[in-house]
C-alpha positions, 0 to 999 in steps of 0.5 A: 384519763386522757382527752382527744376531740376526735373520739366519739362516745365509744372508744377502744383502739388497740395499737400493734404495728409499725405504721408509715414509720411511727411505732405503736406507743406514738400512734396511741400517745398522737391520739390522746395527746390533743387541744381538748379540755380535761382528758377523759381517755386512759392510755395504756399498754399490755404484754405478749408472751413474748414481753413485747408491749402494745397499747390501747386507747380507752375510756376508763370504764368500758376498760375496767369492766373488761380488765375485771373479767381477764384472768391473767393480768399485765398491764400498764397505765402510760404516764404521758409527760403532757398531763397532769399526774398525782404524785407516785412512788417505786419502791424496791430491793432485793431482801436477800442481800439487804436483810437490814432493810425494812421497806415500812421504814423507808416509807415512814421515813419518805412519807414524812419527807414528803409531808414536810415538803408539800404540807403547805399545799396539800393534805394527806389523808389518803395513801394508796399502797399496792405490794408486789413482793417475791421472796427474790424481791421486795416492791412496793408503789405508793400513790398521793391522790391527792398531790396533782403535778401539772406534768411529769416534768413538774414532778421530777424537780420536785423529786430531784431538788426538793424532796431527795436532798431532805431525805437521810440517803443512807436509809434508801442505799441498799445493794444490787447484788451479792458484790458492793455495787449500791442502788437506791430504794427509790426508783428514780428512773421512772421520772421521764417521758412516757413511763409505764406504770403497773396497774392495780392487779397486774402481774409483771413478766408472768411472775404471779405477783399481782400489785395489791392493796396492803392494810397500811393502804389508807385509800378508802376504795381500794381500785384505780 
């Protein structure tokens, strides 16, 4: 949700093109990103046929209820750096060249990193699990409702220097591909300005994959 004192009541504004030489992410991004109190506006984006992104400006609800009726979904919620965010995970490998890898381990392993982290500050009771997977690919993203970073940039040295170095590394090391070449389970890289994050629902690239809700989801309503 993001706030912008401009804004009246009813807002829903679609950003395509290039204007006076901004692009359509920084004019989306300039209208949520004011003085205002809490946010109350939800900045995010959609693809063409073609992959290329444009973004919207809404309030929560109105988009909801729109993004209910579509029938093919691909959209993307803007992690703005300026705002508060709960703390989220991307997971992913590819199973055909890591058949040893269990994506439930990995999360009970960093689940518990995570806990032995934050359990002073925070409680645990809630995990959103929403799973993508294609037999080419194993995804998964894990949000913490209830572990609020002030900004982006709070999250990443809590990332980088808190939680990463207490995790046994060899258990996330999983191979990009058929040569030696390694990446890691977690995707760190999603940890910068203005990332997209795939929402609840949403497919990626036409794949047909939408990110849904598994059992081991402990959120008890299952929508964003």
């Amino acid at each position: 949700f993001y706030y912008d004192h401009r804004f009246k009541n009813e807002i829903h504004e679609l950003f395509k093109t290039v204007k006076e030489g901004v692009g359509p992410k920084d004019q989306a991004k300039a209208c949520v990103v004011g003085d205002g109190p809490l946010p109350r506006y939800f900045f995010h984006a959609s693809s063409y046929a073609s992959g290329a992104k444009y973004y919207m400006v809404d309030q929560f609800v109105p988009w909801w209820l729109r993004y209910q009726q579509k029938k093919d979904r691909e959209e993307y919620e803007v992690l703005t750096d300026v705002f508060p965010l709960k703390l989220f995970f991307d997971l992913e490998f590819l199973p055909t060249f890591n058949e040893q890898v269990s994506m439930d381990q990995c999360i009970a392993i960093l689940h518990q990193g995570v806990r032995t982290c934050l359990k002073r500050f925070f409680a645990f009771h809630e995990i959103v699990r929403l799973d993508a997977n294609l037999p080419t690919k194993t995804s998964t993203h894990l949000i913490y409702p209830t572990v609020v970073f002030r900004t982006m940039a709070h999250m990443h040295h809590f990332i980088w220097n808190l939680l990463l170095p207490t995790l046994p590394m060899g258990t996330f090391e999983v191979l990009k591909g058929p040569g030696d070449e390694r990446d890691h389970v977690i995707d760190t890289s999603v940890y910068s300005k203005d990332r997209l994050f795939r929402l609840y629902e949403s497919t990626k690239g036409k794949k047909h994959n939408p990110l849904l809700a598994v059992p081991q989801c402990t959120y008890p309503d299952q929508s964003p």
